[in-house]
C-alpha positions as CSV (number, residue, x, y, z in Angstrom):
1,X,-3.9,33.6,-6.4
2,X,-5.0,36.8,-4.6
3,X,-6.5,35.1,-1.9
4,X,-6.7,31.7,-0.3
5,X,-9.3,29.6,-0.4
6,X,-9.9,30.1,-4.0
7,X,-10.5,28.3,-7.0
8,X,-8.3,28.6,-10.2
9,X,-11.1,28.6,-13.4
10,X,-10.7,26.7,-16.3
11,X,-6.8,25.1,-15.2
12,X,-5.5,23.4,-18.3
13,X,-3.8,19.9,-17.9
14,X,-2.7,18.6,-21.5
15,X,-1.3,15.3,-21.8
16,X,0.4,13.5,-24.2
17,X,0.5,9.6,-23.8
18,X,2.4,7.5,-25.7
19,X,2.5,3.8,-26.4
20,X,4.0,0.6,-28.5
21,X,1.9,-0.3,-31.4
22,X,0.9,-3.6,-29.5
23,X,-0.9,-1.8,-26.9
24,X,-3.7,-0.6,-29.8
25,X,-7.0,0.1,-28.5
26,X,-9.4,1.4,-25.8
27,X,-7.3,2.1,-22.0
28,X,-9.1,3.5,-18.9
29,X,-7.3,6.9,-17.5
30,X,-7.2,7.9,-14.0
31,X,-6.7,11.8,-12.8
32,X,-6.6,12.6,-9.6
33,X,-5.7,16.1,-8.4
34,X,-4.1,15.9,-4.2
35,X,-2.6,17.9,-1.7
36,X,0.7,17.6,-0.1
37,X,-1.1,15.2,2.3
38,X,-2.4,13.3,-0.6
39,X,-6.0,14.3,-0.1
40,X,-7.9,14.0,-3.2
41,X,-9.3,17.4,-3.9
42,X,-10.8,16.0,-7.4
43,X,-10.9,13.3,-9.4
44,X,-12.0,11.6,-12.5
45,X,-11.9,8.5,-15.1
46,X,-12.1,8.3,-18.6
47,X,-10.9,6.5,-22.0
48,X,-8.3,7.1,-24.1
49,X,-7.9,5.3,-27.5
50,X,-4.8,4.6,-29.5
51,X,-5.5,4.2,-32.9
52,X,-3.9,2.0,-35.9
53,X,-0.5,4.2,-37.0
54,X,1.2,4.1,-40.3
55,X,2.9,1.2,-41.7
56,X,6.5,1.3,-40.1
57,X,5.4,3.7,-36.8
58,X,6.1,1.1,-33.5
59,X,4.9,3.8,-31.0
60,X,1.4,5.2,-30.8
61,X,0.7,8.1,-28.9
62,X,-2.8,10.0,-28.4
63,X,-3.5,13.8,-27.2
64,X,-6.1,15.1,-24.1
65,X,-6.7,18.8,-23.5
66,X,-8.9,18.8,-20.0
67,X,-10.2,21.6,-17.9
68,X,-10.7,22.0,-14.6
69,X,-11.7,24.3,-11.9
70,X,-8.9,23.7,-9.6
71,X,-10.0,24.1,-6.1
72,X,-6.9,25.3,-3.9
73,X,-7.9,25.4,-0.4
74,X,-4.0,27.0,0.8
75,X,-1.1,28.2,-0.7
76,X,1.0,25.3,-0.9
77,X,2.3,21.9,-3.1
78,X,-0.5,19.8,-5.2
79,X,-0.1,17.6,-7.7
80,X,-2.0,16.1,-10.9
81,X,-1.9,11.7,-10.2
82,X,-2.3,10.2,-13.5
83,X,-2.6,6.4,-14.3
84,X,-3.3,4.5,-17.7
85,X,-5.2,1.0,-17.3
86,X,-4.7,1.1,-13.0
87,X,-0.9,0.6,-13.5
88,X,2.3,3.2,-13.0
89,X,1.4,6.9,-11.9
90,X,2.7,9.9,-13.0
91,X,2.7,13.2,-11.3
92,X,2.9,16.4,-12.4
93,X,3.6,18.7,-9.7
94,X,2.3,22.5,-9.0
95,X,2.7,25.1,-6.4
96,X,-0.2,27.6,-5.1
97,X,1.1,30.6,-4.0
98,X,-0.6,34.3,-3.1
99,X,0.5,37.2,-4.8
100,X,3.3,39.4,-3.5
101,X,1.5,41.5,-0.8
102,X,-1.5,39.8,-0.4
103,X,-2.8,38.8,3.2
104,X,-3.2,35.6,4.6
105,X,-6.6,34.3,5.5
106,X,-8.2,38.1,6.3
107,X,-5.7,38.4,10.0
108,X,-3.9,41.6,8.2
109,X,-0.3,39.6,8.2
110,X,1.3,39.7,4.9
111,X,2.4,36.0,3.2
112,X,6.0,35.1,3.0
């Protein structure tokens, strides 16, 4: 980023969740998006459906593109939380970092 806080526009996160055919149907999704402290800087639920493979297929799997404006308040660790139906999460980590040569925070001192 070239400077800190920002915000990254339009951040892709696409998933790809996978099932057995017995778990068929509507499931609730939970995304959160925290700091290394585990602050929730955003958050939201939604649905995701598996629908009815063909005839021999025993896994189901369904597809989410989503978009967000990331905030990023520091250069630093984050991560994306992700449940299905309140159960196991998954993380997918990702690091903030200022460019090569840019200054932290405006006090002319250059980031390492």
């Amino acid at each position: 980023m070239p400077q800190f806080p920002s915000v990254h526009p339009r951040a892709h996160l696409v998933l790809r969740v996978r099932g057995r055919r017995s778990e068929i149907g509507d499931h609730s999704m939970r995304i959160r998006f925290v700091d290394d402290h585990g602050t929730t800087l955003l958050e939201g639920d939604g649905r995701v459906q598996f629908g009815e493979p063909p005839a021999g297929v025993t896994e189901v799997e369904a597809g989410a593109v989503l978009v967000f404006d990331l905030p990023l308040p520091a250069p630093g660790q984050y991560a994306f939380e992700i449940s299905l139906d309140a159960g196991d999460e998954y993380r997918v980590p990702l690091t903030a970092a200022a460019m090569p040569g840019q200054m932290a925070g405006g006090e002319g001192r250059p980031l390492h």
